[in-house]
C-alpha positions in Angstrom: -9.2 -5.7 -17.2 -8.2 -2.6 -14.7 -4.2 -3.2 -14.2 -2.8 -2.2 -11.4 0.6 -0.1 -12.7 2.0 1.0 -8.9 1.0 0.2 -5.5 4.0 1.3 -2.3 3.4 1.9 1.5 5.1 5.0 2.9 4.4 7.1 6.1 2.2 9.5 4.1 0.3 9.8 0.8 -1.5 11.9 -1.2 -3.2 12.3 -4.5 -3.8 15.3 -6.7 -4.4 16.6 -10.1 -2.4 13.5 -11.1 0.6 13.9 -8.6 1.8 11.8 -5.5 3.1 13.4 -2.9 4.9 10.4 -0.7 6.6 11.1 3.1 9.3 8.3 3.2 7.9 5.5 0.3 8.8 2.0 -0.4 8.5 1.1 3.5 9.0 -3.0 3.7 10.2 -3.0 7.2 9.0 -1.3 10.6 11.7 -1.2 13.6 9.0 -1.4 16.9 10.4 -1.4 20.5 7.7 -3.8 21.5 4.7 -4.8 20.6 1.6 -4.7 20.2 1.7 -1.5 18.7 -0.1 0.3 15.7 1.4 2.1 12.3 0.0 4.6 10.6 0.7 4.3 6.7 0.0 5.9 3.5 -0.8 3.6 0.7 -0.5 4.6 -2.5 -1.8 2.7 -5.8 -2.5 3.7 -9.7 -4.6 1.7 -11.9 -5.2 2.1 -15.3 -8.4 0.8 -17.6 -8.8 0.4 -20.4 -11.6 2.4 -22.5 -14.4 -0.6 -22.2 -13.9 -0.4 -18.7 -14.5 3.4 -18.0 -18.2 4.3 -17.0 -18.7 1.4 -14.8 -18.1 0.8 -11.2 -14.8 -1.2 -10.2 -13.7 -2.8 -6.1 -10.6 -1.6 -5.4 -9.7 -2.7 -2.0 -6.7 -3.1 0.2 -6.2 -6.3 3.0 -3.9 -6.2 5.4 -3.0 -9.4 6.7 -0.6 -11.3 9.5 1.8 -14.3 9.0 -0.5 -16.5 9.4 -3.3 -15.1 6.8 -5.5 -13.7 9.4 -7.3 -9.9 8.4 -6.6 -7.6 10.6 -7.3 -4.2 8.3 -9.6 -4.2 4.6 -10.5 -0.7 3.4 -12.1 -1.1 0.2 -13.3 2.2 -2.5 -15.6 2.1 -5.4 -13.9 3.8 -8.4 -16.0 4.6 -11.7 -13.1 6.2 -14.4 -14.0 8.3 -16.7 -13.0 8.3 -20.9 -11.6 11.5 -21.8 -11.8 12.0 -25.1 -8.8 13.6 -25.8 -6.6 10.5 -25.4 -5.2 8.2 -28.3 -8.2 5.5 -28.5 -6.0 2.3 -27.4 -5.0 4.9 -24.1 -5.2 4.0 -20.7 -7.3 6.0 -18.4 -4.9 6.5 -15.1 -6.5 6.8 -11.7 -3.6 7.4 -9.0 -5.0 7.3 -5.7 -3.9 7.6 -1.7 -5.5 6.4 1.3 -3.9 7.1 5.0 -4.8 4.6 7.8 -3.8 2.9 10.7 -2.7 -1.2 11.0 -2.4 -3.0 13.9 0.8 -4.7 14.3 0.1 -7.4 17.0 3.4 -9.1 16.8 6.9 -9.2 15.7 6.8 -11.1 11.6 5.8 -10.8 8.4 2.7 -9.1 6.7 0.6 -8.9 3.3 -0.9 -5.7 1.7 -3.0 -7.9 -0.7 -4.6 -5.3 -3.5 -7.5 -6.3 -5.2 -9.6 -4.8 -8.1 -13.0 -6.4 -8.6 -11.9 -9.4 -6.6 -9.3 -10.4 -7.9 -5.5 -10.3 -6.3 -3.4 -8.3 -8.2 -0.5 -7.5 -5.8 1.0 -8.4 -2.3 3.1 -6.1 -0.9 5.1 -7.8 2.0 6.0 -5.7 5.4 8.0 -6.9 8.0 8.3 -5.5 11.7 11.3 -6.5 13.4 13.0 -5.4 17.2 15.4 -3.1 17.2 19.1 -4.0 17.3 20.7 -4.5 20.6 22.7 -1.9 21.8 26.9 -2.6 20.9 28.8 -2.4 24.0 31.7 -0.1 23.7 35.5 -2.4 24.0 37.8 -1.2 26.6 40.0 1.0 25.8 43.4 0.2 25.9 46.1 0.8 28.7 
């Protein structure tokens, strides 16, 4: 079965050659002023398969999701890994990926980046937006 070996939100992601390049990773909490406002984010995942699994289609796909479990984002890919034949036979095929999008954010809470692979959950990655902290009045000085 696929594995899924790293999934993090960040502000931006990309994918090359086998490299991530990630702008600010690890993101679990957005500061907005107000809402309802949008986020763009970077999402990065790698899944490794196993050598049975290479030459055939696999889902990946990504839900975001509110508190309350309602879908407010799914961007879905169809990956089909290759078998290099170079590797060790019990190796792992690694497919690191990035996809760049925009969330809506309709209200202060929690969220879910569920991440799925053939349709099955494998990960939720929780993100929380929150106000910002009130501003601290500044004590008299003394006399």
């Amino acid at each position: 079965m696929p594995e899924l070996d790293l999934a993090l939100i960040a502000d931006y992601v990309h994918a090359e050659g086998g490299v991530a390049y990630v702008m600010r990773g690890c993101i679990d909490t957005v500061t907005a002023p107000e809402v309802p406002t949008g986020r763009n984010i970077g999402f990065l995942f790698r899944v490794t398969f196993a050598r049975n699994e290479c030459g055939r289609p696999h889902r990946l796909e990504v839900l975001f999701q509110g508190e309350g479990g309602e879908r407010l984002t799914h961007v879905q890919t169809v990956v089909t890994p290759e078998w290099d034949d170079t590797l060790p036979a019990h190796w792992r095929v690694k497919l690191l990926g990035g996809l760049n999008f925009g969330v809506p954010l309709p209200q202060y809470g929690l969220y879910s980046f569920d991440v799925m692979i053939n349709d099955s959950q494998e990960k939720a990655i929780e993100l929380r937006v929150v106000q910002p902290p009130a501003p601290q009045l500044d004590a008299p000085a003394d006399a």
